[in-house]
N, C-alpha and C positions, 0 to 999 in steps of 0.2 A: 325972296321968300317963296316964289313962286320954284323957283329953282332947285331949294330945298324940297320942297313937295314932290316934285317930281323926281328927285334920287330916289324918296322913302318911298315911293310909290313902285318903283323898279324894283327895287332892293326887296319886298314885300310880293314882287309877279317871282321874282326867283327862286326865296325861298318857300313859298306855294309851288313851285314848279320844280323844285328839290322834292319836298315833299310826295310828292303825287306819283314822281319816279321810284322812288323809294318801294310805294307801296304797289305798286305795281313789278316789280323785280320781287319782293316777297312771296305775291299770291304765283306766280309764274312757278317757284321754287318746291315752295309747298314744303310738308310738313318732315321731309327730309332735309331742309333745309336747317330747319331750330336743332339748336345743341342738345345735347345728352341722347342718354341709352333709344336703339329703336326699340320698337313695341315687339313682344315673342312673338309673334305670325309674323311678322316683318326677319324677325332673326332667325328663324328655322330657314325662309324661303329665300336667304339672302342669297347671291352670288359668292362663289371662293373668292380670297384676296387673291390679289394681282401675284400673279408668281405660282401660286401652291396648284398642286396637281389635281384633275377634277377627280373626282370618285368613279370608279367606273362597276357600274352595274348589270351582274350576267344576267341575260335572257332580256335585252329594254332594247328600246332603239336608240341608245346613246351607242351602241357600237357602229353603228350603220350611219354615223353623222347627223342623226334626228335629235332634236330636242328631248332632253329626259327630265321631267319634272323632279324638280330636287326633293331631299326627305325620303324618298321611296326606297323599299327595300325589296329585293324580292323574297317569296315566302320561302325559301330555302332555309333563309339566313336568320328566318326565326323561330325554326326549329331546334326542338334541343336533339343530342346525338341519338340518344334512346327513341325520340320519334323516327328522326330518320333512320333508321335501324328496323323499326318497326314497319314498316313504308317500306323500306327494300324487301324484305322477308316477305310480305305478304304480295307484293308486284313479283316478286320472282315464283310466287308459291299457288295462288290463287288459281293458274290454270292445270292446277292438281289434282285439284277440287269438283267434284262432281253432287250434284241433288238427285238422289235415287228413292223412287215411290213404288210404293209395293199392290201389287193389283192383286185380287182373289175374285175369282169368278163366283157371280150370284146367277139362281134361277129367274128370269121374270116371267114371273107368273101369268102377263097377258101374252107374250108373244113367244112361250116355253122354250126362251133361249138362255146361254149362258152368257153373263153380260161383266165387264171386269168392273170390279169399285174398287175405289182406292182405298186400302184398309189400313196404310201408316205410311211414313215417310222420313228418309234420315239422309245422311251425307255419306260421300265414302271420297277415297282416293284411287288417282293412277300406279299399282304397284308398277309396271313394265310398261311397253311402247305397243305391246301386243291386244291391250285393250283389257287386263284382267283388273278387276275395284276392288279393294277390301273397303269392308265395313264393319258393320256391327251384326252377329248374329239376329238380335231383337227387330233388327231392321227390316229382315228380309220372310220375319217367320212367319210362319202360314200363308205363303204367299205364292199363287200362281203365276205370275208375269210380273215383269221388273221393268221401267222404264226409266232411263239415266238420263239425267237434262247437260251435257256437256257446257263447258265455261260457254260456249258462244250461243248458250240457250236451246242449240238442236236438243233433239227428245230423236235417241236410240234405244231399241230393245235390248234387253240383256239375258241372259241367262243367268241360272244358279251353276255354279261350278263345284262347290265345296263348301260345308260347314262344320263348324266346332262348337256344338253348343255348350259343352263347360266352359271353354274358354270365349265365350259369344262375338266369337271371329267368322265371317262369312267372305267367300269369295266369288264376285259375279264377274261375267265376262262379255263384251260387246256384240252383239249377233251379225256384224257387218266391220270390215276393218277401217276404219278414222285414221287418217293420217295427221301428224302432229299433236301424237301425244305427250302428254310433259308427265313423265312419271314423278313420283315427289324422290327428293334426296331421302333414304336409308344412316338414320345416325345409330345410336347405343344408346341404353338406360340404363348401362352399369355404372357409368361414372358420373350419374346426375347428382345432385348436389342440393338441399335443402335452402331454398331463397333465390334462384336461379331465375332468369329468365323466361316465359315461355307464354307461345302463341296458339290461340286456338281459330280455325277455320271451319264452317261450317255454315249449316242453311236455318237456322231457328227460325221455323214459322213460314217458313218456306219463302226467307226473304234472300236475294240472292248474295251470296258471300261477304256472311256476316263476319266479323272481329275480334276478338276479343282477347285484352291481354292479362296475364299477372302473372304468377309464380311458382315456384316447387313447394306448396305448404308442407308436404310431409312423402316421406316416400316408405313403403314396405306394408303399404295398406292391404286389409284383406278387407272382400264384400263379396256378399252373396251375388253370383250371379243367376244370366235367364236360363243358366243347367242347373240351378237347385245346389250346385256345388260353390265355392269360396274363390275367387278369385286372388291369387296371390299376389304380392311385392308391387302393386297397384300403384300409379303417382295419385298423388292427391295434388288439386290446385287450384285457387281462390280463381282462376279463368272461367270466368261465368260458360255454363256448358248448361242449354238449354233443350228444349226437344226439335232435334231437327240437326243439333250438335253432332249427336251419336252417329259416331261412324268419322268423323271427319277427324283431321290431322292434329297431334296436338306436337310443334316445333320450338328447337330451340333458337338464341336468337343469332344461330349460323341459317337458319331453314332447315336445321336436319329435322327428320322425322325421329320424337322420341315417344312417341304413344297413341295412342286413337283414342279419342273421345267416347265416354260410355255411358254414364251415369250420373245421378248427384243423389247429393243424400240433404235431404229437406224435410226439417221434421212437421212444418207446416203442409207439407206435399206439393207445395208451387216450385214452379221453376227458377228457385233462389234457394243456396247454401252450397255444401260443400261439392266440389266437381270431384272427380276421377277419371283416371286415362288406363288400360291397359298396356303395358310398356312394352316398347317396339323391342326389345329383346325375345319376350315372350312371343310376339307377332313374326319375328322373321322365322322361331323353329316350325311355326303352323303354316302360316301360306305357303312354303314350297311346297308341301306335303298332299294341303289340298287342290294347288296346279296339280299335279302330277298327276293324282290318284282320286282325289275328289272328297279323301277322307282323312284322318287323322288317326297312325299306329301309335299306342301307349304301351309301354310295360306296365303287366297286368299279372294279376295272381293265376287266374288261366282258368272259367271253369266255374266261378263264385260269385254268388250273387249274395248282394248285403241289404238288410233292413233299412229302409230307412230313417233317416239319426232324430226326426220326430217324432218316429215310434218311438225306438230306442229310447230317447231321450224321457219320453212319457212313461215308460216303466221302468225308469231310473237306473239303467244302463249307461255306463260307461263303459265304449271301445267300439269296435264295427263288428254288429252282429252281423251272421250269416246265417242264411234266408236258406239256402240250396246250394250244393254243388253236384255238377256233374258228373255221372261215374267217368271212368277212362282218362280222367284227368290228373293232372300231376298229386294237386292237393286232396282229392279223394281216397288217391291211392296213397297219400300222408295221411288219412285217417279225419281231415274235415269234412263234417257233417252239419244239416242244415236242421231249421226246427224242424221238428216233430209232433203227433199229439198222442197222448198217453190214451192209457184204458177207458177214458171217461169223457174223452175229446176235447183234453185242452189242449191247447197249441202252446210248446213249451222250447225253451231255448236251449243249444245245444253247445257252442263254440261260439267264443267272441273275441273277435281278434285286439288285443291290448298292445301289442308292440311290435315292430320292424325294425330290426339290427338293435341300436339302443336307444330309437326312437317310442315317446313314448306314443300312443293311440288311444284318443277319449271317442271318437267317433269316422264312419266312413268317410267324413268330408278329409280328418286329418290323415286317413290311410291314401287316401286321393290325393292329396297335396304329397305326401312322403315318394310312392310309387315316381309322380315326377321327376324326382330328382337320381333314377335309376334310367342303366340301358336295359331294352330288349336281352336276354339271357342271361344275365345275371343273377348271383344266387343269391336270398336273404333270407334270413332267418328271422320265421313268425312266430310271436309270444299268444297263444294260443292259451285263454281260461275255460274251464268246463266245468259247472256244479265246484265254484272254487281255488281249482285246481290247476295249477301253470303248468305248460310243458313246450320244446321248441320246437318247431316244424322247420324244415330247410325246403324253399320254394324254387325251383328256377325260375324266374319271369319269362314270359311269351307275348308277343303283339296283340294288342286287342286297342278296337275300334267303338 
């Protein structure tokens, strides 16, 4: 009996000592050990199977044999194309870009000198490597002293070189020669296209090279500009163009230069609603004009001066009155004359010019836009009314500034 006892007693240390192994090789394991699916933080962070090729990620230290924590991606790869698109164009384009502040000398009163304030502030670009900015005429006006903040933050003086105030195109030039200038790329605005891509650069707020992307909302726009006169064939474009804009590039998304920034039209008056750009077509016939010479030649009727279309227009005229012409001039000697006052001294109207070639004319602004699309000596034939009466006038045009 005894003998019995002590088998069941054996038999009972070993399988307690099965046991105790058992759970001890468990807890060692751990919870990779138990069957089914691992847990998603466990399965993202796993190792590749045996065999398959690791992932290899540009710009880590998995190229250089360092451990590369799995999951990661780099931020390349999760852009979409149009970002990076957008990120090239403006890294190749930004050192184009210039912050130009306009100073106007004040008196001060205690120490009776003349002192510069800063009376506005807009953007411009590098036309050439020679140091010349376009910008915006409004940018630069009434303004004694210019100072350009180059992309690397230096502040050089500039000078006025040439403006266009119809067309509110100005050109400054650096007073000291900078080497490593990045002129911007020169594209076309003939062949843009309604819904296209497009980039605006510039300083709104005078925060340093601001962004801003969207589209070709409309192209062929007219608006008054800072000459009192219509700016024609205008881009329009949902790319927010704010104050500090004007003057700066507006690109397509090669980087060409297709317009400079100018305007917006906000019926609240804040700096929100519709943008426009003057189109770099219009820009290329003007800045060489004002390198050169400092000014802009137009073909011009020679000699005439017109009303202007808010008079005009208040005493219910239609076409481009005329104000004065000079003797000895072509159209004098055609027989155009300017107001007059009769016996009683009213001031009474004499010729009003209604048409060019078989253009029609409601006012000076559309004789201004027509004239454009003529060269220097060219002949056109003026639809001249007087006290009712049509007759044609045949003009040569001549340069005028």
């Amino acid at each position: 009996m005894t003998s019995n006892m002590n088998r069941t007693v054996y038999i009972a240390i070993i399988a307690l000592s099965l046991a105790l192994f058992a759970c001890a090789d468990t807890h060692k394991e751990g919870p990779a050990a138990a069957k089914g699916p691992a847990p998603v933080a466990e399965a993202m962070s796993a190792s590749p199977a045996a065999g398959a090729p690791a992932a290899k990620v540009s710009g880590t230290g998995a190229e250089n044999g360092q451990a590369e924590p799995q999951g990661q991606v780099s931020g390349n790869l999760r852009l979409t194309e149009d970002e990076r698109n957008t990120i090239e164009v403006v890294r190749k384009s930004r050192n184009s870009v210039v912050y130009v502040t306009n100073m106007q000398y004040v008196r001060d009163f205690f120490y009776q000198s003349d002192q510069p304030v800063p009376r506005g502030s807009g953007s411009g670009f590098f036309w050439d490597d020679l140091g010349h900015i376009v910008t915006n005429f409004h940018v630069i006006d009434e303004g004694d002293k210019f100072m350009v903040s180059l992309p690397n933050q230096r502040q050089v003086e500039a000078r006025l070189v040439g403006r266009d105030q119809k067309k509110d195109i100005a050109v400054l030039e650096l007073r000291e020669r900078v080497a490593g200038l990045v002129p911007v790329v020169v594209g076309t605005s003939r062949d843009l296209q309604v819904g296209q891509k497009v980039i605006a650069i510039g300083n709104p707020f005078g925060f340093d090279h601001t962004v801003t992307t969207g589209i070709v909302s409309a192209l062929g726009r007219s608006m008054l500009g800072a000459g009192d006169v219509t700016i024609r064939d205008m881009i329009q474009t949902d790319a927010s163009i704010n104050p500090g804009n004007s003057g700066g590039p507006l690109l397509n998304s090669s980087g060409e230069l297709i317009g400079m920034n100018t305007m917006i039209a906000s019926p609240s008056g804040a700096s929100s609603g519709v943008g426009f750009a003057i189109p770099v077509d219009t820009i290329r016939k003007i800045v060489p004009q004002l390198i050169q010479s400092g000014k802009v030649t137009r073909p011009d009727i020679g000699g005439v001066q017109f009303v202007r279309d808010e008079v005009a227009q208040r005493a219910g005229i239609a076409g481009a009155v005329v104000l004065e012409v000079s003797k000895g001039t072509s159209a004098y000697d055609q027989g155009l004359r300017g107001l007059y006052r009769d016996n009683f001294g009213r001031l009474l109207i004499r010729d009003v010019v209604t048409g060019i070639d078989v253009a029609k004319i409601k006012s000076y602004d559309d004789l201004f836009a027509a004239l454009d699309g003529y060269k220097i000596g060219d002949t056109v034939t003026l639809t001249v009314e007087r006290e009712g009466k049509a007759r044609k006038v045949a003009i040569q045009l001549v340069g005028s500034d």
